[in-house]
N, C-alpha and C positions, 0 to 999 in steps of 0.2 A: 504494500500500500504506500501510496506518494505520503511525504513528510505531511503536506498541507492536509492531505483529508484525517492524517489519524490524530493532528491539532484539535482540528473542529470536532472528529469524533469525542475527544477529552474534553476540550472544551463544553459540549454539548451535556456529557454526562456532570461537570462541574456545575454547570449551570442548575440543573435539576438539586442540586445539594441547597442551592442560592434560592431555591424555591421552598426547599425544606426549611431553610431558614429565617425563612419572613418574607422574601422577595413576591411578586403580586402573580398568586394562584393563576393569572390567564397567560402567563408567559409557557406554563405550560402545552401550551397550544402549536406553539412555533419549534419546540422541541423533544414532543412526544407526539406517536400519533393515537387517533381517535381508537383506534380499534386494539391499542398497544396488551399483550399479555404478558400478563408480571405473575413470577411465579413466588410464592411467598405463602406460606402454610396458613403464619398467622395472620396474614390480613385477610378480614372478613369482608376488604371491596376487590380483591385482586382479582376476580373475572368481569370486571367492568369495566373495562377498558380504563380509558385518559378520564371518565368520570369520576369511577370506582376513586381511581389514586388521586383526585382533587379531595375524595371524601375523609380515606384516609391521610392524607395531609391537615385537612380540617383535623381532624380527632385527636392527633399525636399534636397539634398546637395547645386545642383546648387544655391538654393532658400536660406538659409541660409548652409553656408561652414562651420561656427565654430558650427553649431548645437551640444547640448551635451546632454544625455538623460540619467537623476540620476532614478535609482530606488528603488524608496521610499518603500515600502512592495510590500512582495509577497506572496502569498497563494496556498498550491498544495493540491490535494486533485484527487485517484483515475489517470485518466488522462487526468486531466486541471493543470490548473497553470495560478492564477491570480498575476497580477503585476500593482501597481498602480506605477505611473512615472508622474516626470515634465521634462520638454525640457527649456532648453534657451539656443536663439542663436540670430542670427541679420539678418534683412532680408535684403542679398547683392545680391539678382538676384530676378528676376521674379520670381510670384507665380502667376501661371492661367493669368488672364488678369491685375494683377497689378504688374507693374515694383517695382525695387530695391527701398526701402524706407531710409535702413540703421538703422531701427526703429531698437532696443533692444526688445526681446518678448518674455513673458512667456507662457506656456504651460501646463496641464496637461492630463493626460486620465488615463483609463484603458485599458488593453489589459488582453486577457481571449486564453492562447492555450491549443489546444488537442493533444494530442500527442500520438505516434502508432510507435511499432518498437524503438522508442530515436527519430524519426522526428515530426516536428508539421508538422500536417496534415490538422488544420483545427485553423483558430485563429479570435478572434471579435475585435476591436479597439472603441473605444470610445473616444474621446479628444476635449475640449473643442476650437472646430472652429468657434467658434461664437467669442469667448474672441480671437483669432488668429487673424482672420481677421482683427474685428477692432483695434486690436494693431499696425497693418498695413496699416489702412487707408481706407478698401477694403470697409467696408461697417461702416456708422457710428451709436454711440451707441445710444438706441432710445430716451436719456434725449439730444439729439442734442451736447453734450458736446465731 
């Protein structure tokens, strides 16, 4: 793949983080496509396309507001684009069945997009929801501590 297009592919996928992090939900538009499949167990919008992940964007805001999402390397290659990330933010709303904790929380994952035309069309998420949750209480670690 030429230099310039596996920029814009990084670029692209960087973008979507900047989304994540407060940047205005309809930029998603010019950077994912409508009918985009994101595979991701635990989001309960990932067969909804570019709607679905406006919703879960909404949710994880509500759930923590100051969320912020550095990302640490990235990888392009052809038409993916790996991007390893951490997240820290505070959890000030509901998350699924557990209210506001206020708890401080670290995060990380990977995320793996495809991309077709300059849109991701297809993306994988991976991040550590087991260390999440019990950061927040939701379920405890199995040393009972």
């Amino acid at each position: 793949m030429e230099p310039e297009r596996t920029e814009h592919h990084k670029a692209a996928a960087r973008a979507v983080f900047a989304v994540w992090n407060g940047d205005d939900l309809r930029r998603l538009e010019e950077l994912v496509a409508s009918d985009v499949v994101h595979h991701d167990p635990y989001d309960a919008h990932a067969t909804q396309g570019l709607a679905g992940m406006k919703k879960t964007i909404e949710a994880n805001r509500r759930a923590f507001p100051d969320m912020h999402i550095t990302v640490d390397d990235q990888l392009a290659e052809g038409d993916r684009v790996a991007t390893r990330w951490h997240a820290t933010m505070t959890h000030d709303g509901d998350l699924m069945d557990t209210p506001a904790t206020g708890q401080r929380v670290t995060i990380t994952g990977i995320t793996i997009d495809r991309l077709e035309d300059g849109k991701i069309v297809e993306a994988w998420r991976n991040m550590d929801t087991l260390a999440l949750l019990q950061q927040i209480g939701a379920i405890q670690p199995a040393d009972g501590s």
